[in-house]
C-alpha positions as CSV (number, residue, x, y, z in Angstrom):
1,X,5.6,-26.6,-4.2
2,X,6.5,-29.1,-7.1
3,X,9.3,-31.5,-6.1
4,X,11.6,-33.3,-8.5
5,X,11.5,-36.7,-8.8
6,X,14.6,-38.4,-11.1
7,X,16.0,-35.1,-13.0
8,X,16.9,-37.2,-15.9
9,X,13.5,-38.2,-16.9
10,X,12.7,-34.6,-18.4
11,X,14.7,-35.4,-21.4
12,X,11.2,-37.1,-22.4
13,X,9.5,-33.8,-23.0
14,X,10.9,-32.2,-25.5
15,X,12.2,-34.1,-28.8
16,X,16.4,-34.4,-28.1
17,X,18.3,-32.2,-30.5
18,X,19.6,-33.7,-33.8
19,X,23.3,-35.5,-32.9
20,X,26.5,-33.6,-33.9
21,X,28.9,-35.0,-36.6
22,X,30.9,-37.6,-34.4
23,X,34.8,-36.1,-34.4
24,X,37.8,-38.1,-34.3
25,X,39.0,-39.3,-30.7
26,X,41.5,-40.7,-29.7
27,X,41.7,-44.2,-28.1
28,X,43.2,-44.9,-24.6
29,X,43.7,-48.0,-23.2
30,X,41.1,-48.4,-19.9
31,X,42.5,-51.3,-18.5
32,X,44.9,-49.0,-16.7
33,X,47.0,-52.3,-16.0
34,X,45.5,-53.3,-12.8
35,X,42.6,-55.5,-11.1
36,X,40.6,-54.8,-8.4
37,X,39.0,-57.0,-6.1
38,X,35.5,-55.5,-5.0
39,X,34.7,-55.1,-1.1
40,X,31.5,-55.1,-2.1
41,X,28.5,-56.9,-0.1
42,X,28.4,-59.3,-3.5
43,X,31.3,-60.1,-3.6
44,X,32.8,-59.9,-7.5
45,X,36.5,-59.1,-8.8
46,X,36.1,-56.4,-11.2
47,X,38.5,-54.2,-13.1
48,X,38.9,-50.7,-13.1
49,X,37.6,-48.9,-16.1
50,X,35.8,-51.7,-18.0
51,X,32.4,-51.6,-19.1
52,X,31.2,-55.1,-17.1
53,X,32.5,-53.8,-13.5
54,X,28.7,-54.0,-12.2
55,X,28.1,-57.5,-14.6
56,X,29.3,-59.4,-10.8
57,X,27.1,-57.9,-8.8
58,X,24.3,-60.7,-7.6
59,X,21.2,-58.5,-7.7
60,X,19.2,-61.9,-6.5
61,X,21.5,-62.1,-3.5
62,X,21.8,-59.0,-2.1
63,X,17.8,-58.8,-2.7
64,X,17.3,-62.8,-0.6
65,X,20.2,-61.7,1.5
66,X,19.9,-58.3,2.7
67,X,16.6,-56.5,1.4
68,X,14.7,-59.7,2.4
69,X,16.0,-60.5,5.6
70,X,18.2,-57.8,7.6
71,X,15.3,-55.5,8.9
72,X,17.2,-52.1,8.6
73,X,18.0,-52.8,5.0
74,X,14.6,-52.9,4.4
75,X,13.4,-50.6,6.5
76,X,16.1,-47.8,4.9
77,X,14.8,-49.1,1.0
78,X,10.8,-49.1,2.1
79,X,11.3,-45.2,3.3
80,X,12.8,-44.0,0.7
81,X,11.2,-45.7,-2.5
82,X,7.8,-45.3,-0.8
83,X,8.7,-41.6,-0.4
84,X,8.9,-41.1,-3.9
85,X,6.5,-43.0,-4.8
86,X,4.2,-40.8,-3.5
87,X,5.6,-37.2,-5.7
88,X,3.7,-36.6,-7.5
89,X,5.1,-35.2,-11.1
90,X,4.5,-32.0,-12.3
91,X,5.4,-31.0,-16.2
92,X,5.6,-26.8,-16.7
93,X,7.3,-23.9,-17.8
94,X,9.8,-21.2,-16.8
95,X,10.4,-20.8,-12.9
96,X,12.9,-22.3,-10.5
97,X,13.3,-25.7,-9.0
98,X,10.9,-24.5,-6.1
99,X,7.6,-23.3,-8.9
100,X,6.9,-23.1,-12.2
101,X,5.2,-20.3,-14.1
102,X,3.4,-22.2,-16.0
103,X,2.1,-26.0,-15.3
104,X,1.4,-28.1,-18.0
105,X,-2.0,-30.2,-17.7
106,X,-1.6,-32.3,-20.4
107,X,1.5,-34.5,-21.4
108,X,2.1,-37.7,-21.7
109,X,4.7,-38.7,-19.0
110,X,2.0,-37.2,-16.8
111,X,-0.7,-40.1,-17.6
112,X,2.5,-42.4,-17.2
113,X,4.1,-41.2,-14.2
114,X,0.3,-40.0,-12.3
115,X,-1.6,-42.6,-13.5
116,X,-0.8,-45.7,-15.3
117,X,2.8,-46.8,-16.2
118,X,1.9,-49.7,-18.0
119,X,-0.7,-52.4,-18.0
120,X,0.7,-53.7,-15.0
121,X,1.8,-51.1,-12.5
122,X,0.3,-47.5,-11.3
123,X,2.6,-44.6,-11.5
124,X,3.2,-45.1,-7.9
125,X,4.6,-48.6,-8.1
126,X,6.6,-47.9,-11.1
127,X,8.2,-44.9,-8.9
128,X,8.4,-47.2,-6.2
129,X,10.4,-49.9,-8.0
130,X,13.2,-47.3,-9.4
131,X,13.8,-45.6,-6.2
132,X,14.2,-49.3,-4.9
133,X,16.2,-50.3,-7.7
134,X,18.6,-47.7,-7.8
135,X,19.3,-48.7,-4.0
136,X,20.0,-51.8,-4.8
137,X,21.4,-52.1,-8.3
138,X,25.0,-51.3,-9.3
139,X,24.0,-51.2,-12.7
140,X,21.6,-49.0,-12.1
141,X,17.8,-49.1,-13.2
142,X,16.4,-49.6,-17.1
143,X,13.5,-48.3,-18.8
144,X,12.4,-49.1,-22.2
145,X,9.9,-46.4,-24.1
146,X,7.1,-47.5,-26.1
147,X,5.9,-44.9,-28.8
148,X,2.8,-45.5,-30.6
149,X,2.9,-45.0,-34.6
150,X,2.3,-41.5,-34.3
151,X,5.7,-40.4,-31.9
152,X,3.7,-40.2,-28.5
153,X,4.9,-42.0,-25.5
154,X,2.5,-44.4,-24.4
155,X,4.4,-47.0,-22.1
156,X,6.9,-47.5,-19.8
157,X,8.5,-50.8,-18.6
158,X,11.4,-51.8,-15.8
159,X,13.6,-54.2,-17.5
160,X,15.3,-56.6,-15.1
161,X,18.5,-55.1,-15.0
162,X,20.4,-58.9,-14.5
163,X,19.3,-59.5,-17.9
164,X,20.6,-56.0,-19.4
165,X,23.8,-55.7,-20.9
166,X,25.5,-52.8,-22.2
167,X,27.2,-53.1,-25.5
168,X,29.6,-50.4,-25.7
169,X,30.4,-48.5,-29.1
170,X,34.0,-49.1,-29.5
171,X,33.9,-46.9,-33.1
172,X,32.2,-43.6,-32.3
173,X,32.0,-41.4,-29.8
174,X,28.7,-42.3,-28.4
175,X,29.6,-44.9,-25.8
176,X,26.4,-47.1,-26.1
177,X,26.0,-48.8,-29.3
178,X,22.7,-50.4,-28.1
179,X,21.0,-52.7,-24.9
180,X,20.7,-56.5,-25.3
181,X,18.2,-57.5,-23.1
182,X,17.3,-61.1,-22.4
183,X,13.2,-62.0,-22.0
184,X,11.3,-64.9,-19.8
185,X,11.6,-66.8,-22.8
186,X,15.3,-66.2,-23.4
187,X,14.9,-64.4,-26.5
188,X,17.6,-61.8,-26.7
189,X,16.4,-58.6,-28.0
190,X,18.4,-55.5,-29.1
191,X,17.2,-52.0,-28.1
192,X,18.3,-48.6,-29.8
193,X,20.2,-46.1,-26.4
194,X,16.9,-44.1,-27.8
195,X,14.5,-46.9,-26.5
196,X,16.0,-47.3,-22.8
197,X,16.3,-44.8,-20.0
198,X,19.1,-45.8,-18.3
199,X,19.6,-44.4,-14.7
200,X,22.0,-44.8,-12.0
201,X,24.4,-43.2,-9.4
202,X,27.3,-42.5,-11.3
203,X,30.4,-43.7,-10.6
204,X,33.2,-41.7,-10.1
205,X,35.6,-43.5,-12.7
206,X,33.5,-45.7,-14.8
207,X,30.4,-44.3,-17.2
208,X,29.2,-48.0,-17.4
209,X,28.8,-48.6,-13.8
210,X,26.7,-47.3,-11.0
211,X,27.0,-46.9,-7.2
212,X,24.9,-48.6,-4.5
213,X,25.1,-47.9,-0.5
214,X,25.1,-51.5,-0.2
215,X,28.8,-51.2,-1.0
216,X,29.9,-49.6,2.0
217,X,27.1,-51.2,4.2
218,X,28.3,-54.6,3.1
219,X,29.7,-55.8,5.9
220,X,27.0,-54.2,8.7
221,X,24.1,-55.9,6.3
222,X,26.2,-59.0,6.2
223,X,26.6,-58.8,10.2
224,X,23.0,-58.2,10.8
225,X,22.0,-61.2,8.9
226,X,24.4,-64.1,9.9
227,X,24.0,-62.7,13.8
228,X,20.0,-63.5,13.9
229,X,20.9,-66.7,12.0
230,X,23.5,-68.3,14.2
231,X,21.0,-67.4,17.0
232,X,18.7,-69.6,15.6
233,X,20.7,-72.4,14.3
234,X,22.0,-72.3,18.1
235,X,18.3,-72.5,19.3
236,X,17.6,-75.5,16.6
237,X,20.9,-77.7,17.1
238,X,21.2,-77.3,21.2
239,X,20.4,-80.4,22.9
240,X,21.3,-79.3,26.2
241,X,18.9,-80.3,28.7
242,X,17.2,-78.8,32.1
243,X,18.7,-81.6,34.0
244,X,20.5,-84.7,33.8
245,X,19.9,-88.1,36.0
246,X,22.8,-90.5,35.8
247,X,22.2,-94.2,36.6
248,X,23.7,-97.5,36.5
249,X,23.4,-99.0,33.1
250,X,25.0,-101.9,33.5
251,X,22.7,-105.2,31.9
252,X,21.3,-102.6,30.2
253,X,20.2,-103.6,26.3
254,X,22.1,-101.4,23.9
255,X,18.7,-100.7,21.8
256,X,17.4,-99.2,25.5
257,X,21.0,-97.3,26.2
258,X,20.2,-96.0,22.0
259,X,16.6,-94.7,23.3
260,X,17.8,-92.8,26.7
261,X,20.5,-91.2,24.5
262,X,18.3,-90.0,22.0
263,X,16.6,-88.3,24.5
264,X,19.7,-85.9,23.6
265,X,18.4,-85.4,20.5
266,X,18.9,-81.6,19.4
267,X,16.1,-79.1,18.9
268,X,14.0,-76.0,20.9
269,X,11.1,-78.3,21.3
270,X,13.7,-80.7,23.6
271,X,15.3,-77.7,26.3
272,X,14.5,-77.9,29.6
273,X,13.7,-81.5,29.8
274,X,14.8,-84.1,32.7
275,X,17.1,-86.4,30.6
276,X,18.3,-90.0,31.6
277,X,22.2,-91.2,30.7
278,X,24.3,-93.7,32.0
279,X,26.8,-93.6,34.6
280,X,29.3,-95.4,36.6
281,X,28.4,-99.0,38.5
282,X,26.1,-98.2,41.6
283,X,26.2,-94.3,40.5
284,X,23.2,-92.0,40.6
285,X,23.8,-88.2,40.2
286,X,21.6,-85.1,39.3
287,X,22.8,-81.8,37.0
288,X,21.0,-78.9,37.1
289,X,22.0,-77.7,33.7
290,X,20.1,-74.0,34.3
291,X,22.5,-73.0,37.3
292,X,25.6,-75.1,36.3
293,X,27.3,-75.1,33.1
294,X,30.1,-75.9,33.5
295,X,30.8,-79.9,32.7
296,X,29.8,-82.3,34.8
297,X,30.9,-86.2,35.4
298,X,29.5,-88.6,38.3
299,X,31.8,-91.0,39.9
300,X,30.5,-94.6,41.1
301,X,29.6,-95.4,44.5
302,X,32.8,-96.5,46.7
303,X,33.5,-99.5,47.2
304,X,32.4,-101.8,50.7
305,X,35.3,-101.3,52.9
306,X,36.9,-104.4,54.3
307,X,37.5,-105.1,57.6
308,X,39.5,-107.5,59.1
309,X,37.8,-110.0,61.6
């Protein structure tokens, strides 16, 4: 039983139908005369309607911040990109969603999508990375298409979509007049809308922008991360000792008194030592710092008392 894997990629097997004469529209203004200031787990201020409302959005940091280091995050991505990374495609005829009546053997996106993607990645590491990328990218994922001279499609590459910008079409009706993307060598290049898949989880105002879950797990990802990482700063700055000897210090040199004291020095590799400060004249005291945490002072020995002969 064939399952689908990203609908919007049949459009690659048949030739798209010749474009209609572009009719007159009428302009509106988008700007809809208000901002709004994004929730989101990036972090941006946006405005509704525009076509840069996912430009904000920190791909790098919500990748280092959340897929790298909260656990669920990546757990949730993992499952499902590796999922459907493991469909395989199927290209026929005729049927339902469910079976075809007739499966074709021999097509192009097949090699692509079965096999090899491009000289770098398998099929199932390109399917991996736009399952993944669609999770985590508000503007969605890109693909460029690479014909050879005779019309077949022979290649298909992920373009980094922080270095994709949409260009609307501000003069027809086609929305996209083409994709500048920026290379390793920061050559800008421009690419026909007939070059570059472009897919995403459409937004429900904004043509030009995508959706992520990250959006409304912002603040659970953001909790799950800074948690684990005060718990370790805690671990790596506490000093606090197992115990504490107070003595006399008095005659002591300073550069001594500066060595006992760094014995408070902060750290994991320091807890649960025995750890010498100073105290009053003739004092000596002991803290048990594992049953009492409370804080603790020493008072000096009293004072002989006179008698009168």
């Amino acid at each position: 039983m064939p399952r689908q894997f990203l609908p919007a990629l049949r459009g690659l097997l048949v030739p798209p139908a010749p474009e209609p004469a572009a009719a007159p529209v009428d302009t509106k203004d988008l700007l809809a005369g208000g901002v709004y200031t994004s929730v989101s787990y990036a972090g941006v201020t946006n405005i509704w309607g525009t076509q840069g409302r996912a430009d904000g959005w920190d791909l790098e940091r919500v990748i280092v911040e959340g897929y790298e280091r909260s656990i669920w995050t990546f757990k949730a991505v993992e499952a499902i990109s590796k999922h459907a990374s493991t469909l395989a495609v199927q290209i026929g005829r005729g049927g339902d969603e469910r079976e075809f009546d007739e499966v074709l053997e021999d097509h192009p996106l097949l090699r692509l999508l079965n096999k090899q993607a491009n000289p770098l990645e398998t099929g199932d590491v390109f399917k991996k990375r736009v399952s993944a990328q669609l999770l985590l990218s508000k503007k969605g994922v890109f693909i460029e298409k690479t014909y050879s001279r005779g019309g077949v499609l022979v290649r298909l590459d992920i373009l980094p979509p922080d270095r994709v910008r949409v260009v609307p079409d501000d003069v027809n009706a086609s929305y996209i007049k083409h994709f500048e993307f920026t290379d390793n060598a920061g050559v800008v290049r421009e690419l026909e809308p007939r070059y570059v898949i472009w897919l995403r989880d459409p937004h429900p105002t904004d043509p030009f922008c995508g959706v992520t879950p990250l959006e409304a797990a912002g603040l659970s990802v953001d909790l799950d991360v800074k948690a684990p990482t005060y718990n370790i700063s805690f671990i790596d700055n506490d000093g606090r000792p197992g115990g504490i000897v107070g003595i006399d210090l008095d005659g002591v040199d300073a550069k001594e008194v500066d060595r006992i004291q760094r014995r408070l020095a902060p750290g994991a590799h320091n807890a649960g030592q025995l750890t010498l400060v100073g105290t009053g004249p003739g004092g000596v005291t002991y803290v048990d710092t594992s049953a009492r945490h409370a804080r603790w002072r020493t008072r000096p020995s009293p004072a002989p008392r006179r008698t009168r002969s």
